[in-house]
mmCIF file of the N, C-alpha and C atoms, coordinates in Angstrom:
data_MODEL
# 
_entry.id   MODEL 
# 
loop_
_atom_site.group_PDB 
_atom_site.id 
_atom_site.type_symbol 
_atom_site.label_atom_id 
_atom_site.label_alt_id 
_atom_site.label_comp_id 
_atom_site.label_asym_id 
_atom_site.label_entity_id 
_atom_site.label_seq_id 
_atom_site.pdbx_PDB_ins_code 
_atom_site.Cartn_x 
_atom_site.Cartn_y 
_atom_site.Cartn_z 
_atom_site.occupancy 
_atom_site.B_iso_or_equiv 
_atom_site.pdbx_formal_charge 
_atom_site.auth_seq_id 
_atom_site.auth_comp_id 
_atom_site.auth_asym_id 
_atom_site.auth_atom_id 
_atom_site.pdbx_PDB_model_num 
ATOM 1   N N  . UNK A 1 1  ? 0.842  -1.148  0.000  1.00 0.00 ? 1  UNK A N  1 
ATOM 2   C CA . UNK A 1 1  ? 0.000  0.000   0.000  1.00 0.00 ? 1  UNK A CA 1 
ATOM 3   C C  . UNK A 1 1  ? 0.901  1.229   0.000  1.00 0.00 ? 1  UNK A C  1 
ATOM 4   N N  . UNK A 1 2  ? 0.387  2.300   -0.775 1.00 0.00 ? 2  UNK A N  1 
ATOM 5   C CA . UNK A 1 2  ? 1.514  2.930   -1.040 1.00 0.00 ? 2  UNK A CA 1 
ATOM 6   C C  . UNK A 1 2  ? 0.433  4.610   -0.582 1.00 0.00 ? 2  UNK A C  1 
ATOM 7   N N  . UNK A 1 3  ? 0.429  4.998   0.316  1.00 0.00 ? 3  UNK A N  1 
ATOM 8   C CA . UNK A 1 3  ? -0.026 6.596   0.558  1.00 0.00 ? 3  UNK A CA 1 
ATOM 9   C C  . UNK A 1 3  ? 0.739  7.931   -0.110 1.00 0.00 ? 3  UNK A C  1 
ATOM 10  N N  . UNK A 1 4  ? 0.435  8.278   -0.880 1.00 0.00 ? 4  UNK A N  1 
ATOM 11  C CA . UNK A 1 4  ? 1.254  9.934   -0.942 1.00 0.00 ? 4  UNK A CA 1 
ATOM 12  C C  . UNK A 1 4  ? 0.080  10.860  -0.454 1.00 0.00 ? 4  UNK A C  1 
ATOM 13  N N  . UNK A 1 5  ? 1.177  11.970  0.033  1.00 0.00 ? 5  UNK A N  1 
ATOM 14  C CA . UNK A 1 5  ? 0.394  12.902  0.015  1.00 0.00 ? 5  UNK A CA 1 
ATOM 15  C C  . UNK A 1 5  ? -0.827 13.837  -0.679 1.00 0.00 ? 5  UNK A C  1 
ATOM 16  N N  . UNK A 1 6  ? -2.034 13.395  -0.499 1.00 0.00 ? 6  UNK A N  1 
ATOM 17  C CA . UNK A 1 6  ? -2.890 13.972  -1.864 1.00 0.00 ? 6  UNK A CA 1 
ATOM 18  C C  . UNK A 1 6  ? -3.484 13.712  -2.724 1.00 0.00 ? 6  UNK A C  1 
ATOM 19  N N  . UNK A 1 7  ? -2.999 11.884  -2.572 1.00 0.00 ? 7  UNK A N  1 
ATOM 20  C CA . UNK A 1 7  ? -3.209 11.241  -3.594 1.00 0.00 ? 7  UNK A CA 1 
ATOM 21  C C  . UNK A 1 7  ? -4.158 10.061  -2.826 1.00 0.00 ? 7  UNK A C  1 
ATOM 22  N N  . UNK A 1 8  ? -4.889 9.498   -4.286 1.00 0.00 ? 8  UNK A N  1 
ATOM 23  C CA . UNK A 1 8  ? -5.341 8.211   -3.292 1.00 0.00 ? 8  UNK A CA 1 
ATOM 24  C C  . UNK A 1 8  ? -4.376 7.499   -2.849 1.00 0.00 ? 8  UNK A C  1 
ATOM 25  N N  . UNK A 1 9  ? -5.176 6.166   -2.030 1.00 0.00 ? 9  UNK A N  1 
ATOM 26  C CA . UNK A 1 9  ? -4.051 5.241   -1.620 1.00 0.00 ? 9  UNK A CA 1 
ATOM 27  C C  . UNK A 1 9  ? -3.463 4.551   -3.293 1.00 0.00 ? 9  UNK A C  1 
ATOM 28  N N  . UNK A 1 10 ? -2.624 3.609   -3.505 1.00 0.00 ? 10 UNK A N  1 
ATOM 29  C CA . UNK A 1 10 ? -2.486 2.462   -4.326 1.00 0.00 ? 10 UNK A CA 1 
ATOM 30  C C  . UNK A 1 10 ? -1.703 1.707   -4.059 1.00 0.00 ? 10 UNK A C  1 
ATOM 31  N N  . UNK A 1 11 ? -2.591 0.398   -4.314 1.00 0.00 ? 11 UNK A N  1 
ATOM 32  C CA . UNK A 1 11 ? -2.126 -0.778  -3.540 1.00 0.00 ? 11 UNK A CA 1 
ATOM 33  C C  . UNK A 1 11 ? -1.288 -1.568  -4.818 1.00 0.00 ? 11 UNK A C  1 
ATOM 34  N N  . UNK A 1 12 ? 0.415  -2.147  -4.312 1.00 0.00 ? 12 UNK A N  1 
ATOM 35  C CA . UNK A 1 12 ? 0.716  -3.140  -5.293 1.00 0.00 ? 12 UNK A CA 1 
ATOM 36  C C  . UNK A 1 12 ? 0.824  -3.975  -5.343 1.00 0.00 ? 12 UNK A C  1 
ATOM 37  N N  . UNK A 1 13 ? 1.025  -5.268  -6.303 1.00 0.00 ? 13 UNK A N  1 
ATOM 38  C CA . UNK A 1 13 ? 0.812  -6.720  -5.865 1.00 0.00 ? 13 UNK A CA 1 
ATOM 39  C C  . UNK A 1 13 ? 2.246  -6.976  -6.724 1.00 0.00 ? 13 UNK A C  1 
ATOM 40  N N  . UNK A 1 14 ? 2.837  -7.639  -6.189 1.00 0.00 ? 14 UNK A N  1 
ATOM 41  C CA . UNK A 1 14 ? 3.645  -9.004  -7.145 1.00 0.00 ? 14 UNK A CA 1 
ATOM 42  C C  . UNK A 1 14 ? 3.272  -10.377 -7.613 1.00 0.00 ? 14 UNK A C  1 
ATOM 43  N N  . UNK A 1 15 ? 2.922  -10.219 -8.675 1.00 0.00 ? 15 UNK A N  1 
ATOM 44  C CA . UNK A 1 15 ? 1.999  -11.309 -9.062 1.00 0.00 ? 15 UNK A CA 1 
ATOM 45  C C  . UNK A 1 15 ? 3.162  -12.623 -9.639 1.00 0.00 ? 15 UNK A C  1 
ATOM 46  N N  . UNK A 1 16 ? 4.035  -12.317 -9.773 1.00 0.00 ? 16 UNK A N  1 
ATOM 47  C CA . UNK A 1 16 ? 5.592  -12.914 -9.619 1.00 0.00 ? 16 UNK A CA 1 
ATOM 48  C C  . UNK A 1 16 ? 6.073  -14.183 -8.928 1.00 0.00 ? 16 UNK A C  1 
ATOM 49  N N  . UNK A 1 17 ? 5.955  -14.983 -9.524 1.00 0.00 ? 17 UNK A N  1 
ATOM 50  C CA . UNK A 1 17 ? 6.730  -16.661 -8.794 1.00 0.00 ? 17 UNK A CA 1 
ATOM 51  C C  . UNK A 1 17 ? 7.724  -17.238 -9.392 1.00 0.00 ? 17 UNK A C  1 
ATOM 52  N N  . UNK A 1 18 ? 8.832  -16.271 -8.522 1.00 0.00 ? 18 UNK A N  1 
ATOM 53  C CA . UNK A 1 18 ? 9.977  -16.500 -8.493 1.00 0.00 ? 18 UNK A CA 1 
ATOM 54  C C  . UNK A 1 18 ? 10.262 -17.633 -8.094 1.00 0.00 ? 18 UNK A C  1 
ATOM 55  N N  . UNK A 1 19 ? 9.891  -18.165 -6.836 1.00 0.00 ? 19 UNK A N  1 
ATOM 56  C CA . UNK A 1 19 ? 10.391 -19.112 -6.061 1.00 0.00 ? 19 UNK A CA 1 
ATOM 57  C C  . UNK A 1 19 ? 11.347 -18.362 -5.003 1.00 0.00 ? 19 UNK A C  1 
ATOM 58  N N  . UNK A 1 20 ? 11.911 -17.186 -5.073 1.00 0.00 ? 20 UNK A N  1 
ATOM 59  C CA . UNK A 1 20 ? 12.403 -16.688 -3.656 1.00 0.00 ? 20 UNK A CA 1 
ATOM 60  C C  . UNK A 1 20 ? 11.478 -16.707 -1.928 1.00 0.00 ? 20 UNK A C  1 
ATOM 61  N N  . UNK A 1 21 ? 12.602 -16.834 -1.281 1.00 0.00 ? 21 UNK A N  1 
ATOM 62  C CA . UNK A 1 21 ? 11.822 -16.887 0.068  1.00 0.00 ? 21 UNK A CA 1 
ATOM 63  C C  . UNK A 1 21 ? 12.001 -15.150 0.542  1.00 0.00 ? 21 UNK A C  1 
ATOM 64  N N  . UNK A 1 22 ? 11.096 -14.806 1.544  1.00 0.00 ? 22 UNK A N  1 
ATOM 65  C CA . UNK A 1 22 ? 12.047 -13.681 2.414  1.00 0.00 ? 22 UNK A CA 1 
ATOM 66  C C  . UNK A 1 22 ? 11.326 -14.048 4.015  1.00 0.00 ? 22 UNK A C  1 
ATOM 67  N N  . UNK A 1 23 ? 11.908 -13.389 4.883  1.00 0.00 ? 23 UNK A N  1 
ATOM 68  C CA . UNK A 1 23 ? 11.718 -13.298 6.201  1.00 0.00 ? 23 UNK A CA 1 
ATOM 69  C C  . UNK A 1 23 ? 11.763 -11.846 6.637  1.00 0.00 ? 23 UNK A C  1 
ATOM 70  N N  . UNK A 1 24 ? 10.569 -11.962 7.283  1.00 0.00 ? 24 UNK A N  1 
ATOM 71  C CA . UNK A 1 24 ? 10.268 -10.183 8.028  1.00 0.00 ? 24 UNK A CA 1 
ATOM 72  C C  . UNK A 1 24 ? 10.060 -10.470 9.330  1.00 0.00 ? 24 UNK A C  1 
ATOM 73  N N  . UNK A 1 25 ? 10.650 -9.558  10.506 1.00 0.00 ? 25 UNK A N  1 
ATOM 74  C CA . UNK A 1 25 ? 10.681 -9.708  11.587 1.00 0.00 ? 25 UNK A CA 1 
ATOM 75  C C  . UNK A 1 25 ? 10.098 -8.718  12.161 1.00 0.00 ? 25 UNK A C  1 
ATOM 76  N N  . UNK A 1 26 ? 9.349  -8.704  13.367 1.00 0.00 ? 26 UNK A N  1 
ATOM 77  C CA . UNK A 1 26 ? 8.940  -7.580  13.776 1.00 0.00 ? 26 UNK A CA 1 
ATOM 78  C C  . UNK A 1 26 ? 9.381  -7.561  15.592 1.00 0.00 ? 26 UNK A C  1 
ATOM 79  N N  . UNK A 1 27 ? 10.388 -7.362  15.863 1.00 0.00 ? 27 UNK A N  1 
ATOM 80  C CA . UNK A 1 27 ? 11.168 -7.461  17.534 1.00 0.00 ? 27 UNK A CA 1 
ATOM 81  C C  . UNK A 1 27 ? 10.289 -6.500  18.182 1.00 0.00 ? 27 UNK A C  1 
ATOM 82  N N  . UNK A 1 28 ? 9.989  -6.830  19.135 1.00 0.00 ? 28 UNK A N  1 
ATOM 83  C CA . UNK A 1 28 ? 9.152  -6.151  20.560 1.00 0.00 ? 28 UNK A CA 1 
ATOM 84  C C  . UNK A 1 28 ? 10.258 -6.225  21.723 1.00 0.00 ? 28 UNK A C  1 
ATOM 85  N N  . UNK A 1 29 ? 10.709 -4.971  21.855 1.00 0.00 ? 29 UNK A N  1 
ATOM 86  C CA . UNK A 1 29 ? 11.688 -5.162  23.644 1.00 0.00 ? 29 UNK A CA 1 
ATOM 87  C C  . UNK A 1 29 ? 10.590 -4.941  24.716 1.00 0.00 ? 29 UNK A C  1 
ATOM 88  N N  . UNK A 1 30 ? 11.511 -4.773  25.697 1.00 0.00 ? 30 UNK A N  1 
ATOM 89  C CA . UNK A 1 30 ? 10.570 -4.351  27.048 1.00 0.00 ? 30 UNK A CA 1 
ATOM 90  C C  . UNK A 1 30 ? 10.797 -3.181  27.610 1.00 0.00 ? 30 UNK A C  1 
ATOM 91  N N  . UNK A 1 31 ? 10.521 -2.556  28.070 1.00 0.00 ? 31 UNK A N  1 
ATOM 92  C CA . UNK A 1 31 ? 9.969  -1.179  29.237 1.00 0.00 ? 31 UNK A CA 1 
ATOM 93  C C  . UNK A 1 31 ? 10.649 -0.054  28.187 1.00 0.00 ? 31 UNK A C  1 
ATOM 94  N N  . UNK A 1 32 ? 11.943 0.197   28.510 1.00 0.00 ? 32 UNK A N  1 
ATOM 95  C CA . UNK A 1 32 ? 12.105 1.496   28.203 1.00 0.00 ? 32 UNK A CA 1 
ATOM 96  C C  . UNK A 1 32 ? 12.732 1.631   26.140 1.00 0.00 ? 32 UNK A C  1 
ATOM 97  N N  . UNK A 1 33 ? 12.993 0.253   25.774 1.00 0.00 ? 33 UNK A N  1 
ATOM 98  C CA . UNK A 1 33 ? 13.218 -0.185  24.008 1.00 0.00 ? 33 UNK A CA 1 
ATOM 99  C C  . UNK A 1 33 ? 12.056 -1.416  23.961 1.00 0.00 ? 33 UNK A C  1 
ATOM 100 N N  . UNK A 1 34 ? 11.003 -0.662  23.941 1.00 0.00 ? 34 UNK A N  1 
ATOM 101 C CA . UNK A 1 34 ? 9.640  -1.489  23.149 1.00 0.00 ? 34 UNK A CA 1 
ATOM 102 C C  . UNK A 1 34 ? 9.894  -1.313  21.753 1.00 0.00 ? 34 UNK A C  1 
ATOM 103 N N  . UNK A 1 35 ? 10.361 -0.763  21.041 1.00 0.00 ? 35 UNK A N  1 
ATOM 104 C CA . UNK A 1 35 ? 10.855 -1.278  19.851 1.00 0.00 ? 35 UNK A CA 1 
ATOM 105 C C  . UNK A 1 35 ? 11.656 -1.767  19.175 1.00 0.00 ? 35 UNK A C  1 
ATOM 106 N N  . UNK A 1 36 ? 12.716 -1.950  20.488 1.00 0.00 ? 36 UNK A N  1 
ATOM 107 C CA . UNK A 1 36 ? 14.437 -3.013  20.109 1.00 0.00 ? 36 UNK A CA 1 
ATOM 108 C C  . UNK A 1 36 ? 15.035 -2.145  18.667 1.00 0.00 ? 36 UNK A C  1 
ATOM 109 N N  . UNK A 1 37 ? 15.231 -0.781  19.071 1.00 0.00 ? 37 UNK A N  1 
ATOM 110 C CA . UNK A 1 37 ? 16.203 0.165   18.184 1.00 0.00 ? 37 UNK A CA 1 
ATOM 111 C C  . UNK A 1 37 ? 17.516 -0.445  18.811 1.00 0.00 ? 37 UNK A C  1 
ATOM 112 N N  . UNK A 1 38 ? 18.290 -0.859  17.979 1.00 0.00 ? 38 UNK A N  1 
ATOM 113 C CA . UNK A 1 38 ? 19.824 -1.382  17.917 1.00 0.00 ? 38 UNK A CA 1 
ATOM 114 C C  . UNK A 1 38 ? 19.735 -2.564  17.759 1.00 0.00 ? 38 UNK A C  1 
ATOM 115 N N  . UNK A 1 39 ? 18.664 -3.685  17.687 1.00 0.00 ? 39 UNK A N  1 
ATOM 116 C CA . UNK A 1 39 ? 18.825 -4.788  18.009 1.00 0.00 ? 39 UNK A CA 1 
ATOM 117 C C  . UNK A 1 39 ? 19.373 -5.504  16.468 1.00 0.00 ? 39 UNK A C  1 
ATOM 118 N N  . UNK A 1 40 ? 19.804 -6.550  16.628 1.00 0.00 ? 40 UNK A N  1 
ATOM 119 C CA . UNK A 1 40 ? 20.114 -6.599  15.090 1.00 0.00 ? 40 UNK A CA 1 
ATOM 120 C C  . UNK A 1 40 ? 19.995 -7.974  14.716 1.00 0.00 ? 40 UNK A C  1 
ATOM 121 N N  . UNK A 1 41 ? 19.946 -8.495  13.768 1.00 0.00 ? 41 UNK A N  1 
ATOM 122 C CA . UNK A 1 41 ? 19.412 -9.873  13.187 1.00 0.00 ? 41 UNK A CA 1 
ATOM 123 C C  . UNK A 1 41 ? 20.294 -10.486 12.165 1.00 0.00 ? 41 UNK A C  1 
ATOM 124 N N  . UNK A 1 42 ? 20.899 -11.605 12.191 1.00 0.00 ? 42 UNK A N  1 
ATOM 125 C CA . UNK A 1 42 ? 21.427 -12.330 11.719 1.00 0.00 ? 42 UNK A CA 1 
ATOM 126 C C  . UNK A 1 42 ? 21.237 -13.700 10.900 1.00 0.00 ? 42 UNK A C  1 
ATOM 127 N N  . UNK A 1 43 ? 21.269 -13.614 9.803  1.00 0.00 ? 43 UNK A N  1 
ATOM 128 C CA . UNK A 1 43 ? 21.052 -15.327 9.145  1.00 0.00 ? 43 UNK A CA 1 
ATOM 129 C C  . UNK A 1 43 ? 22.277 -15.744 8.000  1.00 0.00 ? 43 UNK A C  1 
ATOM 130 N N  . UNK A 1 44 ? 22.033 -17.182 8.095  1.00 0.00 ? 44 UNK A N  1 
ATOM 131 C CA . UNK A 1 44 ? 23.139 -17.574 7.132  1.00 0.00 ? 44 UNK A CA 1 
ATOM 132 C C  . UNK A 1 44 ? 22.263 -18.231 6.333  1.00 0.00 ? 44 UNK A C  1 
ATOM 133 N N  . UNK A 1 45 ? 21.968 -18.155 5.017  1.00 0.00 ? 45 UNK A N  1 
ATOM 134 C CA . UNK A 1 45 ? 21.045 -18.949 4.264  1.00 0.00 ? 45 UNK A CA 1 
ATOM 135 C C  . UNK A 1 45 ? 21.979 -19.170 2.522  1.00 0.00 ? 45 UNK A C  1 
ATOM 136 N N  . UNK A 1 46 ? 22.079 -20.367 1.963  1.00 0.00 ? 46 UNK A N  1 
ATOM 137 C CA . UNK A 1 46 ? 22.272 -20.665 0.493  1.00 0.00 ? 46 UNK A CA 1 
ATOM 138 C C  . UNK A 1 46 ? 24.261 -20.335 1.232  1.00 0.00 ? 46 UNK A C  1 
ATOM 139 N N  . UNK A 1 47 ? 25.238 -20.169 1.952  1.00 0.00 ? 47 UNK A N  1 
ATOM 140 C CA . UNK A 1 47 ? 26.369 -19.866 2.333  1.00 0.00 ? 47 UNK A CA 1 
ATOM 141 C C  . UNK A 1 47 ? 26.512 -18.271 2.254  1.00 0.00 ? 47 UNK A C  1 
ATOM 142 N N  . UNK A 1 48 ? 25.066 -17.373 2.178  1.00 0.00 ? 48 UNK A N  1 
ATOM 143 C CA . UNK A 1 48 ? 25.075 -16.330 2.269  1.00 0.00 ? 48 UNK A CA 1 
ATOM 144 C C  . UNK A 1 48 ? 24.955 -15.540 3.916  1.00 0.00 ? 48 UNK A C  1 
ATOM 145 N N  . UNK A 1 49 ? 25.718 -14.587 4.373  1.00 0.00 ? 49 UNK A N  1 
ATOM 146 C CA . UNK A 1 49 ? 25.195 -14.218 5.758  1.00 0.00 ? 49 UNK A CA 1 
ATOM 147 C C  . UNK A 1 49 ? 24.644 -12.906 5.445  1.00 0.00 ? 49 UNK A C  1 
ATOM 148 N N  . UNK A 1 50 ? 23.649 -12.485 6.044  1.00 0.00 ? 50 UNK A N  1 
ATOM 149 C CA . UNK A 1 50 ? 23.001 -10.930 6.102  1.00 0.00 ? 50 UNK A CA 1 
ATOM 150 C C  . UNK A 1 50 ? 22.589 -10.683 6.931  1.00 0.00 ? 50 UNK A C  1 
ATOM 151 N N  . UNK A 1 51 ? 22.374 -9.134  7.628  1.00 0.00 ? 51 UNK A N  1 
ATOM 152 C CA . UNK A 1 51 ? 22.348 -8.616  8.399  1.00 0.00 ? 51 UNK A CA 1 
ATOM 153 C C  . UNK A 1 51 ? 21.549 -7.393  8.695  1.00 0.00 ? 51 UNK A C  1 
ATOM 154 N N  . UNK A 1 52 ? 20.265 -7.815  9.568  1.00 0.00 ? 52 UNK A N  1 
ATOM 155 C CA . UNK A 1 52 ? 19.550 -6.156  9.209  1.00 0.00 ? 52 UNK A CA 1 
ATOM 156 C C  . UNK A 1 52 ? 19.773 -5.547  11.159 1.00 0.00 ? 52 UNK A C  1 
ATOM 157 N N  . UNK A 1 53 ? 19.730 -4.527  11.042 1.00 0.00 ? 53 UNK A N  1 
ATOM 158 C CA . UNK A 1 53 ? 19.908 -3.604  12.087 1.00 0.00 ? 53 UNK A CA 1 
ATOM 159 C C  . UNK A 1 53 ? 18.484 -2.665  12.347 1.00 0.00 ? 53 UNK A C  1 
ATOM 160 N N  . UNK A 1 54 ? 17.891 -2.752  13.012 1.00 0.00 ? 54 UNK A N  1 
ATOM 161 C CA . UNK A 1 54 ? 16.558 -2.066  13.654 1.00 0.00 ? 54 UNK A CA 1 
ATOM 162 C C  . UNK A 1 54 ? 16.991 -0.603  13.599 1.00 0.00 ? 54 UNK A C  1 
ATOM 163 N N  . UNK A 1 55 ? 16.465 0.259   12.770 1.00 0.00 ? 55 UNK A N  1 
ATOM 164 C CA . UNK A 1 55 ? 16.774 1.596   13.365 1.00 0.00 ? 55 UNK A CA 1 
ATOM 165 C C  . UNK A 1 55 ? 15.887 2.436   12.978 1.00 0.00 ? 55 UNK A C  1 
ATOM 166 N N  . UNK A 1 56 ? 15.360 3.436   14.076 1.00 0.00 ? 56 UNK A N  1 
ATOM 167 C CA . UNK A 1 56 ? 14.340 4.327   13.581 1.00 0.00 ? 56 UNK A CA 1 
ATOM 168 C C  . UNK A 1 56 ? 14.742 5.509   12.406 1.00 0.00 ? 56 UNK A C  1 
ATOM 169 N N  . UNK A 1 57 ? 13.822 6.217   12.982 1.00 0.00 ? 57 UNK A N  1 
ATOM 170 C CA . UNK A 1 57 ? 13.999 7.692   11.736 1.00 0.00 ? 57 UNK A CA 1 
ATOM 171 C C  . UNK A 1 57 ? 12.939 8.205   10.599 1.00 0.00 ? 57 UNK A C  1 
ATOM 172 N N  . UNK A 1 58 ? 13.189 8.429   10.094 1.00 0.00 ? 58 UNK A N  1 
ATOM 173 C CA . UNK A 1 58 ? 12.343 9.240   8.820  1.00 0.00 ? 58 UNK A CA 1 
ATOM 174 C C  . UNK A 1 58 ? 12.831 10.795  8.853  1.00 0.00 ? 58 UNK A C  1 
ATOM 175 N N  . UNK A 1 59 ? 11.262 10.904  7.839  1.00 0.00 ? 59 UNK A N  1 
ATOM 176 C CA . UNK A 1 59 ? 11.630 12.221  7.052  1.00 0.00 ? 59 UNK A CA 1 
ATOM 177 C C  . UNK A 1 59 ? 10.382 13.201  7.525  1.00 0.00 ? 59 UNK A C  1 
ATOM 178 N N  . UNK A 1 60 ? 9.686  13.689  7.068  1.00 0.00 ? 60 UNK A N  1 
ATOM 179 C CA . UNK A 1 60 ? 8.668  14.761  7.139  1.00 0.00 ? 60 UNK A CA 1 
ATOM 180 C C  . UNK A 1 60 ? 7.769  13.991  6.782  1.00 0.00 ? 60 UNK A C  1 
ATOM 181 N N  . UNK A 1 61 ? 6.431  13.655  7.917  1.00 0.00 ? 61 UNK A N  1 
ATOM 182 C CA . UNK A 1 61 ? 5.405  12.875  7.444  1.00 0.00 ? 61 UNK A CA 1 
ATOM 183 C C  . UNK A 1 61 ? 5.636  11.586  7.385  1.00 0.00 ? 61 UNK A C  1 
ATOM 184 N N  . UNK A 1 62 ? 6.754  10.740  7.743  1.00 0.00 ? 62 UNK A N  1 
ATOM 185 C CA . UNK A 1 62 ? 6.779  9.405   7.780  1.00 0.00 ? 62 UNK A CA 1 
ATOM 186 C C  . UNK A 1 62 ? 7.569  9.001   8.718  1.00 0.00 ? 62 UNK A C  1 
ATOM 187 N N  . UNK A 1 63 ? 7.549  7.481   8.724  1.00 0.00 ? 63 UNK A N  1 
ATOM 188 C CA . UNK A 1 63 ? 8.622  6.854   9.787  1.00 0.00 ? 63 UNK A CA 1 
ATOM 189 C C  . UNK A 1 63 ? 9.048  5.322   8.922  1.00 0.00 ? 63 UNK A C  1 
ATOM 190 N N  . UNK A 1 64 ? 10.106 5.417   9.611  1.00 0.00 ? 64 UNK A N  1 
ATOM 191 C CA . UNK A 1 64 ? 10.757 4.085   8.929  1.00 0.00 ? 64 UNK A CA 1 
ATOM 192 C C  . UNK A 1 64 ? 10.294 2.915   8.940  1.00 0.00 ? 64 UNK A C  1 
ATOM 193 N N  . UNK A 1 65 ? 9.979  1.849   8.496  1.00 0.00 ? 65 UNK A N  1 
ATOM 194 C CA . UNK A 1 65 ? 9.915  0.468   8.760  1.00 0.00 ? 65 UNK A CA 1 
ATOM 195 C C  . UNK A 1 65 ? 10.413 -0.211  10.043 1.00 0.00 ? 65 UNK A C  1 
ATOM 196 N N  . UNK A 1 66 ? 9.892  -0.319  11.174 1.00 0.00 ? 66 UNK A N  1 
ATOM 197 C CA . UNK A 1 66 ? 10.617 -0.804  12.083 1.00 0.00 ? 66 UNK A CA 1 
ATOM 198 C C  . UNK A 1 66 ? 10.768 -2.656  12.076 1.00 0.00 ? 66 UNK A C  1 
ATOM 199 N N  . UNK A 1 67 ? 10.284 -3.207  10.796 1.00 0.00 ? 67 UNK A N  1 
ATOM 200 C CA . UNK A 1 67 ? 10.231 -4.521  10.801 1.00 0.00 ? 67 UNK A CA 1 
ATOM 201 C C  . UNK A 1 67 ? 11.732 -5.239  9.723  1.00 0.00 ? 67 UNK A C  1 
ATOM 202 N N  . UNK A 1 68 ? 12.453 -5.907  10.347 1.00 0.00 ? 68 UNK A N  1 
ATOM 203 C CA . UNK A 1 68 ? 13.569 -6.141  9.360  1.00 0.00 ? 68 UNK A CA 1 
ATOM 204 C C  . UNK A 1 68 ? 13.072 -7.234  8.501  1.00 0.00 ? 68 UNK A C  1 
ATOM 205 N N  . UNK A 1 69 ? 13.677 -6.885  7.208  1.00 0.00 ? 69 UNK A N  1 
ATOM 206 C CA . UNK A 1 69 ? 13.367 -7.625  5.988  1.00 0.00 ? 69 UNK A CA 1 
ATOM 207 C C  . UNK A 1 69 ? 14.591 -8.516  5.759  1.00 0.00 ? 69 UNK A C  1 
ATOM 208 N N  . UNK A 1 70 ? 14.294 -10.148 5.394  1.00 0.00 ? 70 UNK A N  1 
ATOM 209 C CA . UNK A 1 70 ? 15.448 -10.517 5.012  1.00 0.00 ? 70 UNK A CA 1 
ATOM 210 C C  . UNK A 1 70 ? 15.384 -11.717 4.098  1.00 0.00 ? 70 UNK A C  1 
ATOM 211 N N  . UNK A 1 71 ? 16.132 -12.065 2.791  1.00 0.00 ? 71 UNK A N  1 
ATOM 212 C CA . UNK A 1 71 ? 15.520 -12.651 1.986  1.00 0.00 ? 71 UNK A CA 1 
ATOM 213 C C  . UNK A 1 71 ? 16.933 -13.242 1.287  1.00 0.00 ? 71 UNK A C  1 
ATOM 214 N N  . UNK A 1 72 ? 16.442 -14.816 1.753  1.00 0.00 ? 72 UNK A N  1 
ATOM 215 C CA . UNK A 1 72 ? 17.420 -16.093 1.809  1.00 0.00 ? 72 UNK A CA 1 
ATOM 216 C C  . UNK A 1 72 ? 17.546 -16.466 0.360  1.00 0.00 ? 72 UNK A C  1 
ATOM 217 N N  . UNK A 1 73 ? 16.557 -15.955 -0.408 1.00 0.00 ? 73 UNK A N  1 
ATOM 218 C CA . UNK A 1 73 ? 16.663 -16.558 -1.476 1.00 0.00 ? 73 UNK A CA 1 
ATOM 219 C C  . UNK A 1 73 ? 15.654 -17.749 -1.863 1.00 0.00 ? 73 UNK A C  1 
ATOM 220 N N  . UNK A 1 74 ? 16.349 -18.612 -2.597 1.00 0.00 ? 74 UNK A N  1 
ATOM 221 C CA . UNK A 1 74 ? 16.200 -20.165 -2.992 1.00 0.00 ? 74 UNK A CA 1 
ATOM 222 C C  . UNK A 1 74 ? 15.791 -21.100 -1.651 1.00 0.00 ? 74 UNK A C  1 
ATOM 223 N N  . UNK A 1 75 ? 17.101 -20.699 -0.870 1.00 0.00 ? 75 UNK A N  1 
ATOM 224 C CA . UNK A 1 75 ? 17.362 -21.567 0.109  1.00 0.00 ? 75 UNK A CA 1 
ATOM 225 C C  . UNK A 1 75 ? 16.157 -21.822 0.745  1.00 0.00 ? 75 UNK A C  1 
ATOM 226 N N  . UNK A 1 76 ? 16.297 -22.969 1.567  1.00 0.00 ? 76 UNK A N  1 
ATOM 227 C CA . UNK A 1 76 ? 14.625 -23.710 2.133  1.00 0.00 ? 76 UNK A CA 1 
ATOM 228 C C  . UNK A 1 76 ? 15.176 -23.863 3.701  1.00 0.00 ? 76 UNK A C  1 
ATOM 229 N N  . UNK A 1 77 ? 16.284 -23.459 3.900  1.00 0.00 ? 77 UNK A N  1 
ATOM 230 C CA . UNK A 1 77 ? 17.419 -23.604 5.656  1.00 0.00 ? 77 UNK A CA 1 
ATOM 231 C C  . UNK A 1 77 ? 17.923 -22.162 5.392  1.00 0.00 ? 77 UNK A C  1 
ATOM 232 N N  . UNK A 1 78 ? 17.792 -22.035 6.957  1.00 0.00 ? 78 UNK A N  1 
ATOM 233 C CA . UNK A 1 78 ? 18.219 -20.834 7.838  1.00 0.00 ? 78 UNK A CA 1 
ATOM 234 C C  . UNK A 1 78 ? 19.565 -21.043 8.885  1.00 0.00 ? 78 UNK A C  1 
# 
């Protein structure tokens, strides 16, 4: 779903079968980092390693994705 300012919404699809996997995470901390800013995520998938890092921010009117995206590929093991 895609909002601009002004505009309607529009929604996009990938109608696309690749056969790629991905993994999205969404970390919950406790009391004072309920959103686990710094926390960071690690996988080794296909002999690939990647690495996403939680971090807030934005711009004017938005905020970042606080959910890490991560995408193994082919691979069917983590």
């Amino acid at each position: 779903m895609v909002a601009n300012n002004g505009d309607p919404p529009l929604l996009l699809h990938n109608s696309g079968n690749n056969g790629n996997h991905f993994l999205n995470f969404k970390l919950v901390g406790t009391k004072t980092n309920r959103d686990a800013m710094g926390a960071r995520i690690r996988i080794l998938a296909g002999g690939i390693s990647q690495i996403r890092e939680i971090e807030g921010g934005g711009s004017y009117l938005s905020q970042s994705d606080l959910r890490a995206k991560l995408w193994p590929g082919k691979s069917r093991s983590c």
